[in-house]
Backbone bond lengths (Angstrom), bond angles and torsions (degrees), N, CA, C in turn:
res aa  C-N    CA-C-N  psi(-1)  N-CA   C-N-CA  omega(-1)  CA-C   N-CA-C  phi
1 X - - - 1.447 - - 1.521 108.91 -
2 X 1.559 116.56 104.10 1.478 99.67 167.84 1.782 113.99 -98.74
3 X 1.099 104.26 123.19 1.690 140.59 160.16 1.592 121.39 -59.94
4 X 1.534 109.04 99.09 0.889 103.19 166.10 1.405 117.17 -121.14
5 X 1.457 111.67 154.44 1.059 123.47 179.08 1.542 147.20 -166.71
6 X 1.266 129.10 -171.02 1.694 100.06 -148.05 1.558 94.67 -121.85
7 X 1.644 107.31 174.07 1.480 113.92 -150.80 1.276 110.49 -67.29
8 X 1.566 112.83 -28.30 1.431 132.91 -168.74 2.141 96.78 -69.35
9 X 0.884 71.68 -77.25 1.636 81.38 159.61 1.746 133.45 -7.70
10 X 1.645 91.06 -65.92 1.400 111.66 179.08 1.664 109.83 -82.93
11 X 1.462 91.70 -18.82 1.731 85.30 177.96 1.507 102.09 -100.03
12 X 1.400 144.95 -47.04 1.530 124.36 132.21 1.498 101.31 15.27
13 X 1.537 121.40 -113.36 1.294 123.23 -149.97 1.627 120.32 -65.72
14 X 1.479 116.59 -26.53 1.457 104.18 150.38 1.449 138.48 -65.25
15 X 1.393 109.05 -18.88 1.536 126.09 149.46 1.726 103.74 -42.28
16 X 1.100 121.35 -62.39 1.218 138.37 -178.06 1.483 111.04 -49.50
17 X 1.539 118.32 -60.72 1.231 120.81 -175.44 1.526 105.96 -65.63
18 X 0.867 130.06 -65.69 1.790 143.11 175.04 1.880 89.59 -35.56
19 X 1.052 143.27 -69.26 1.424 140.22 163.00 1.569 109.96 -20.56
20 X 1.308 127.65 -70.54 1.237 140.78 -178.43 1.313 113.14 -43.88
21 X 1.735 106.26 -55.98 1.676 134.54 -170.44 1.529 90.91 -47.13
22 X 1.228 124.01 -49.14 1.708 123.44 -160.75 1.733 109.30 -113.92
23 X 1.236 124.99 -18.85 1.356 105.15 156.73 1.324 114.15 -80.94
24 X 1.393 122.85 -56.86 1.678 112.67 -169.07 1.452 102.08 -92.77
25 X 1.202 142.81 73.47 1.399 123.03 178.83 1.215 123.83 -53.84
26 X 1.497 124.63 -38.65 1.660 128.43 168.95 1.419 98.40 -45.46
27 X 1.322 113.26 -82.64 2.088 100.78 -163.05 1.390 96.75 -60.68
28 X 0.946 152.86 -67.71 1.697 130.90 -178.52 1.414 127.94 -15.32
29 X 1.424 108.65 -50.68 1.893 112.75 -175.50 1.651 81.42 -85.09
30 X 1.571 144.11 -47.63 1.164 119.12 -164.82 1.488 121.41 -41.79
31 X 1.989 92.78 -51.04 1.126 115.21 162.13 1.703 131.33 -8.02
32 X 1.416 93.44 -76.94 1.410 134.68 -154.34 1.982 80.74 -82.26
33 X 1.190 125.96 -57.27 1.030 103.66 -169.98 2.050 126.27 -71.65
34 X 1.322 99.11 -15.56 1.432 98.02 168.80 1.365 107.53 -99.83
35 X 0.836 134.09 -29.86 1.915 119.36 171.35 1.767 83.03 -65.47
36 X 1.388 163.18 -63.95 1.050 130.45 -157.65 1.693 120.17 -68.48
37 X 1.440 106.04 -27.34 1.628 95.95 154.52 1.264 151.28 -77.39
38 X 1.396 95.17 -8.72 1.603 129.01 173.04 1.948 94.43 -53.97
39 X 1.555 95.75 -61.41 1.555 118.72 177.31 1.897 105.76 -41.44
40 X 1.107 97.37 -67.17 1.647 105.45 -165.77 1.519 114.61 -44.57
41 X 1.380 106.47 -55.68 1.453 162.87 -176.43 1.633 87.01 -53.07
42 X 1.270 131.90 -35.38 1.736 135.50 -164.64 1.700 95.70 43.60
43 X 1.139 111.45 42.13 1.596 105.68 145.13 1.346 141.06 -89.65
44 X 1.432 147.76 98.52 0.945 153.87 -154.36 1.784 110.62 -39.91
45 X 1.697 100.27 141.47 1.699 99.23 -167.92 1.788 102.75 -63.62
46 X 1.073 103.29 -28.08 1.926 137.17 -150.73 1.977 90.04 -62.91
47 X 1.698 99.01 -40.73 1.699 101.89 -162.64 1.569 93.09 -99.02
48 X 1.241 118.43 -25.39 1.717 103.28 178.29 1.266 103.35 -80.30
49 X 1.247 125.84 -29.00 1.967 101.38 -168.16 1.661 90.14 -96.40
50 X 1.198 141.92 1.93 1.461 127.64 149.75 1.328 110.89 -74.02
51 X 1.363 143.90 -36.94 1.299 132.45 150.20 1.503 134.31 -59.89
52 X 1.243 97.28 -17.46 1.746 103.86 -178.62 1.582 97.72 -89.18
53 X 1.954 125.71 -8.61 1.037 102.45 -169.94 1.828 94.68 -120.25
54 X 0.705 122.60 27.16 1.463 141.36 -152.99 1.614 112.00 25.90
55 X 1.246 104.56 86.86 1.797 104.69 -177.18 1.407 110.50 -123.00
56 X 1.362 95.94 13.90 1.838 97.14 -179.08 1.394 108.48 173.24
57 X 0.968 105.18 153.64 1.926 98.06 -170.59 1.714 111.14 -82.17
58 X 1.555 105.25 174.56 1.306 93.24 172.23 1.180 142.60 -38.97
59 X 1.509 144.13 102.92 1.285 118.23 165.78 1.558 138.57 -75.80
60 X 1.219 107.67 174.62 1.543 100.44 -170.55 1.579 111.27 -64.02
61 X 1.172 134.04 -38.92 1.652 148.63 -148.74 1.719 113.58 -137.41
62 X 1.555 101.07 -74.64 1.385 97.14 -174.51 1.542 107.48 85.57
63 X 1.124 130.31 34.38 1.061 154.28 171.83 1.306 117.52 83.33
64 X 1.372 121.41 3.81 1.451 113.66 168.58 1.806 107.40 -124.19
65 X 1.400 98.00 116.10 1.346 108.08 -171.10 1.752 107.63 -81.73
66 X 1.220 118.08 17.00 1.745 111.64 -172.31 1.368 86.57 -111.68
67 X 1.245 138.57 -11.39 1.679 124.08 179.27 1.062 117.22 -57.17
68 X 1.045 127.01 117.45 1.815 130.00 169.33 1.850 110.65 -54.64
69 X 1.591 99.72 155.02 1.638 85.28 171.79 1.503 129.04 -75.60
70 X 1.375 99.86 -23.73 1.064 115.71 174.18 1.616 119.44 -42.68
71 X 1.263 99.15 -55.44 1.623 123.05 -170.85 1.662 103.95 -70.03
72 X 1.778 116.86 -42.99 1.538 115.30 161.69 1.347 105.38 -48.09
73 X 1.171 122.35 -65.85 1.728 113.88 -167.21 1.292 114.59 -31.30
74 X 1.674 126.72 -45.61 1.157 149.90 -153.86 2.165 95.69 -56.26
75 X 2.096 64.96 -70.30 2.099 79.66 174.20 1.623 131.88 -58.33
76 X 1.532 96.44 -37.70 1.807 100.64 159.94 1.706 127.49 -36.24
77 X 1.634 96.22 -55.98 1.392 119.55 173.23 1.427 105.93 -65.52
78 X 0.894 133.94 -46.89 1.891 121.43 -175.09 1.757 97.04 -61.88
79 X 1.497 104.92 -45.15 1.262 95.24 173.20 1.768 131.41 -59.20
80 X 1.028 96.11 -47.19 1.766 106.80 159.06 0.884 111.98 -24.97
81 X 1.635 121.15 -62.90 1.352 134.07 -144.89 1.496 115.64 -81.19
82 X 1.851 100.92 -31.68 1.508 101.64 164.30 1.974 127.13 -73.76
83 X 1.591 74.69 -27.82 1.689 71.50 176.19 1.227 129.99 -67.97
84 X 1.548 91.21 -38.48 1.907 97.58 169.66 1.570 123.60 -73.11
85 X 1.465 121.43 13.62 1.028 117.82 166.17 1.509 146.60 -96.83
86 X 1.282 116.43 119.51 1.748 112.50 -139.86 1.254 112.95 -34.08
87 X 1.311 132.22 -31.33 1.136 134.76 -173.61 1.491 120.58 -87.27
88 X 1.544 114.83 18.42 1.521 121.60 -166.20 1.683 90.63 -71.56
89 X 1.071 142.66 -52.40 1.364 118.88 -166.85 1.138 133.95 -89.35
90 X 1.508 111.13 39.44 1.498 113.73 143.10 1.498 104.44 -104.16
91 X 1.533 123.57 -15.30 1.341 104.94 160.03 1.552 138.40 -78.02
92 X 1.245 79.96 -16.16 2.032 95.27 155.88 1.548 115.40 -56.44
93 X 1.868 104.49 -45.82 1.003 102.86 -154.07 1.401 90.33 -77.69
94 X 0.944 158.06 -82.87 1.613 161.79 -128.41 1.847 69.44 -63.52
95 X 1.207 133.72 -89.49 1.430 116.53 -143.85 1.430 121.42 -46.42
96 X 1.548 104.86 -30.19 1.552 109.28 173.89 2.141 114.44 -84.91
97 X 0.880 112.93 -17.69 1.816 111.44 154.84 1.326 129.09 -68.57
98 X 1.684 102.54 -36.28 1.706 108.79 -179.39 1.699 98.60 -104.10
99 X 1.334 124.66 32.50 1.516 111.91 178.41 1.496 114.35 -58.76
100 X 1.864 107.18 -21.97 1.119 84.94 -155.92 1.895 109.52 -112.58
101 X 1.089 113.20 28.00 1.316 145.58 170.50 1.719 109.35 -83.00
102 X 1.590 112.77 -28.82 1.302 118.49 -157.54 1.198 130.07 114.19
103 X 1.279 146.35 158.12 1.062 144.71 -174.17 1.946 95.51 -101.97
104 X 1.727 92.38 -61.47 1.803 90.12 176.44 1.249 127.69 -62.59
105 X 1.533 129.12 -19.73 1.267 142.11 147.62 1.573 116.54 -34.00
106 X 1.921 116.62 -71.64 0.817 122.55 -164.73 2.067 108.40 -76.18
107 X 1.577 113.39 -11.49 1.541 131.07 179.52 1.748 81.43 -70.80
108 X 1.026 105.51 -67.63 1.777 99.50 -156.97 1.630 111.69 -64.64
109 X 1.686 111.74 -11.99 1.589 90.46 172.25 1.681 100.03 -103.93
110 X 1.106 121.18 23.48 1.573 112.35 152.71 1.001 111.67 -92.76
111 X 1.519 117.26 -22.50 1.837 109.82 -164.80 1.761 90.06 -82.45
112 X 1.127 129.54 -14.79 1.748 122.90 165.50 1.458 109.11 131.33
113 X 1.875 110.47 -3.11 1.225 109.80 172.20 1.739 135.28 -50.53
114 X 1.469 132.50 142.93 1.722 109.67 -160.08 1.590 96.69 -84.06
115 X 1.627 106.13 158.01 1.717 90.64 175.12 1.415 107.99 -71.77
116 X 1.533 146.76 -3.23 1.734 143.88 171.70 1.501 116.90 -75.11
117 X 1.889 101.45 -28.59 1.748 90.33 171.37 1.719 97.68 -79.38
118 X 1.227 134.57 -30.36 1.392 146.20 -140.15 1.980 89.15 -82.44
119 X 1.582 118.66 -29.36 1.451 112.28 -177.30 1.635 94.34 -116.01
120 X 1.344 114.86 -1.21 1.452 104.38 162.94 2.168 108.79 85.80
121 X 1.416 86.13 23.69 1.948 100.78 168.52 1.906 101.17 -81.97
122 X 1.334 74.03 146.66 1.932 78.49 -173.95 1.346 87.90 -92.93
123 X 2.077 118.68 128.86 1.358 98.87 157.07 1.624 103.86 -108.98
124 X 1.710 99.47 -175.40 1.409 107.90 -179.96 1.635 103.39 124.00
125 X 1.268 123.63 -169.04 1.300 144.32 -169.42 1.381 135.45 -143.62
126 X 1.750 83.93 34.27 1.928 103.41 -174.15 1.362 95.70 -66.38
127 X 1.626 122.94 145.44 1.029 125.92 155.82 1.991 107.67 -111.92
128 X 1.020 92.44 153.24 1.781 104.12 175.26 1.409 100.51 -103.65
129 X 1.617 108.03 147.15 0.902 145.77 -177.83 1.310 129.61 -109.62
């Protein structure tokens, strides 16, 4: 599914995340720490927030077919660990408001990405010559 969407939008749901960041801080760093292994892990943002939202059962890979199972279990469990945490459904909720922005969209503006690199706006104050 490619997701597009607009600046207002992307700043909307980082509004959202920055909200989360300081009311629930536990599910936030949980957060923050399995979307960053999701990253490490080269598992696609697209297959973790369909598992983080339950829209399909485990898959084998998630786009990287060299992961051992062993090493999935590892990532299953971080995932576990956010879900079971009392505060998981406001992290539902931000994933289920911005569904339609993306899942890897909305992964990369938790990991701290801006929403202008995220639609590809040049910032700064280059002038041409």
């Amino acid at each position: 599914m490619i997701a597009l969407s607009s600046l207002h939008e992307l700043y909307s749901a980082k509004n959202l995340v920055e909200q989360l960041k300081v009311s629930q801080p536990s599910a936030y760093n949980k957060l923050l720490d399995v979307i960053s292994l999701t990253r490490q892990m080269q598992i696609n943002y697209q297959g973790f927030g369909t598992l983080l939202m339950d829209e399909n059962e485990k898959q084998s890979f998630y786009g990287n077919i060299h992961i051992r199972d062993s090493v999935l279990q590892i990532f299953y469990g971080e995932v576990d660990r956010l879900k079971n945490d009392s505060n998981f459904e406001d992290v539902k909720l931000l994933f289920s408001t911005y569904k339609e922005i993306g899942y890897t969209t909305l992964c990369k503006l938790i990991l701290g990405e801006s929403p202008e690199s995220l639609k590809g706006v040049h910032q700064g104050n280059s002038t041409l010559k």
